[in-house]
N, C-alpha and C positions, 0 to 999 in steps of 0.2 A: 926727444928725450933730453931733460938736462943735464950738466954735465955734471950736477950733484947728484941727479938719480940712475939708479942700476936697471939693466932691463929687468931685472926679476919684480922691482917697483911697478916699471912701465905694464908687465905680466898683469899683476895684481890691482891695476889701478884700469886695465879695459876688462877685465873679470868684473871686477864690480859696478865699474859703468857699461857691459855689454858694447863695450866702442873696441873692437879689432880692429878698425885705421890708426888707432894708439900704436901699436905693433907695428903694421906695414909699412907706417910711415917713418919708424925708426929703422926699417930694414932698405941697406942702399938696394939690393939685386931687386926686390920687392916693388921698389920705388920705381926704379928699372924700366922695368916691364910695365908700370903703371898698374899693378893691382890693387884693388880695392877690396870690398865688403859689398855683396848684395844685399841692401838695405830693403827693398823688396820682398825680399825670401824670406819665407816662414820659420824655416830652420837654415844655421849658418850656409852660408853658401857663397863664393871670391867669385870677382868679374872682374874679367881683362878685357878693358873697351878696347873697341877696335881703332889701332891706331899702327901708320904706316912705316916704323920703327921696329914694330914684331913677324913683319912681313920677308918670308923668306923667299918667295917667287912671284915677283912681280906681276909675272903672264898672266897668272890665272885672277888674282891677286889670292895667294893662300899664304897663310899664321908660318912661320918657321916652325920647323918641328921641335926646335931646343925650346922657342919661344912657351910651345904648351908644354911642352915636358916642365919646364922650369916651374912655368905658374903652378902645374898638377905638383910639383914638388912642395912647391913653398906654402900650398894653399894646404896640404895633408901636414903638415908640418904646426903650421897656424891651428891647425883643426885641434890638434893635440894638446897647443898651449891653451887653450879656451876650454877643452874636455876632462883632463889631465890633471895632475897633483903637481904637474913639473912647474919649476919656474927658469929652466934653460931650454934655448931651443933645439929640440931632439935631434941627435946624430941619423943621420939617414944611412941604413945598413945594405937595404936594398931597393932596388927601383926598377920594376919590368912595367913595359910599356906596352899597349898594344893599339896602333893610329888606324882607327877605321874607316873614318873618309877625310879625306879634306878640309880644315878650319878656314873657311875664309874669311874676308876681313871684315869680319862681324863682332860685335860683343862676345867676348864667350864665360859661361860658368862652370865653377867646379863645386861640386860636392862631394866629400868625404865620410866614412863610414868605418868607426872603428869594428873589424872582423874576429879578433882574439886579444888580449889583453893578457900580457905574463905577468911577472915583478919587473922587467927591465926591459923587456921585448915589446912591441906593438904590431898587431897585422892590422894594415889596411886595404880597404877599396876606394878607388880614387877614380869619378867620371866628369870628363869635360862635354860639353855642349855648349851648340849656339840657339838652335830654335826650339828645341824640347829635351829635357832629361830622356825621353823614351828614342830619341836619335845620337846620342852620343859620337863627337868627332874622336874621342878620347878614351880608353879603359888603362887603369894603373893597379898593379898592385907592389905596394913599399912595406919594410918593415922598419919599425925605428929602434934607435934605442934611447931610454929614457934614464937618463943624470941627474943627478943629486946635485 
């Protein structure tokens, strides 16, 4: 981002060029973690390459649990500015998590699904995986709220 331009710019300029790295690259925690865009995937979809920084247990080697919690956050989040009429990134209201097996230290993807839409409220579904959507390490559900 330059430092003439506002994120609501940076919003509107991967909107019209379909580039969400426009965004995550402007976002440090985003940066972080190393998320990306599955360029791949047919409908939106964030990839957190596997990399040995997001690893919370060596042993096994398995993903820290904040490590996918975070990405599931930011990637539901992301989902919203690209889906959305917003041009700020939405306040996260709520955040339940439920870790089903193990992330290891693999690529993983998230997919998001807006479930209800208020004036101000958003319900989502939020699932992480590494080897199939039909095996999920991850299930989320967030609500947001959405700013003027």
């Amino acid at each position: 981002m330059s430092q003439q331009g506002t994120f609501a710019d940076l919003v509107r300029e991967a909107r019209a060029s379909g580039q969400v790295n426009l965004i995550t690259d402007a976002i440090p925690y985003a940066k972080l973690l190393g998320m990306t865009v599955d360029q791949s995937a047919k409908t939106l979809c964030f990839l957190l390459p596997a990399s040995p920084g997001n690893v919370g247990n060596p042993t096994l080697p398995a993903l820290h649990g904040g490590a996918i919690g975070g990405f599931m956050e930011m990637s539901a989040a992301l989902h919203l500015l690209m889906a959305m009429d917003t041009l700020k990134l939405p306040k996260i209201v709520d955040f339940s998590i439920d870790y089903i097996r193990a992330g290891k230290l693999r690529d993983t993807r998230v997919s998001c699904e807006i479930v209800r839409q208020g004036r101000k409220l958003v319900n989502m579904g939020v699932a992480a995986w590494q080897e199939s959507p039909e095996e999920p390490i991850a299930r989320a559900r967030a609500h947001f709220l959405l700013t003027d």
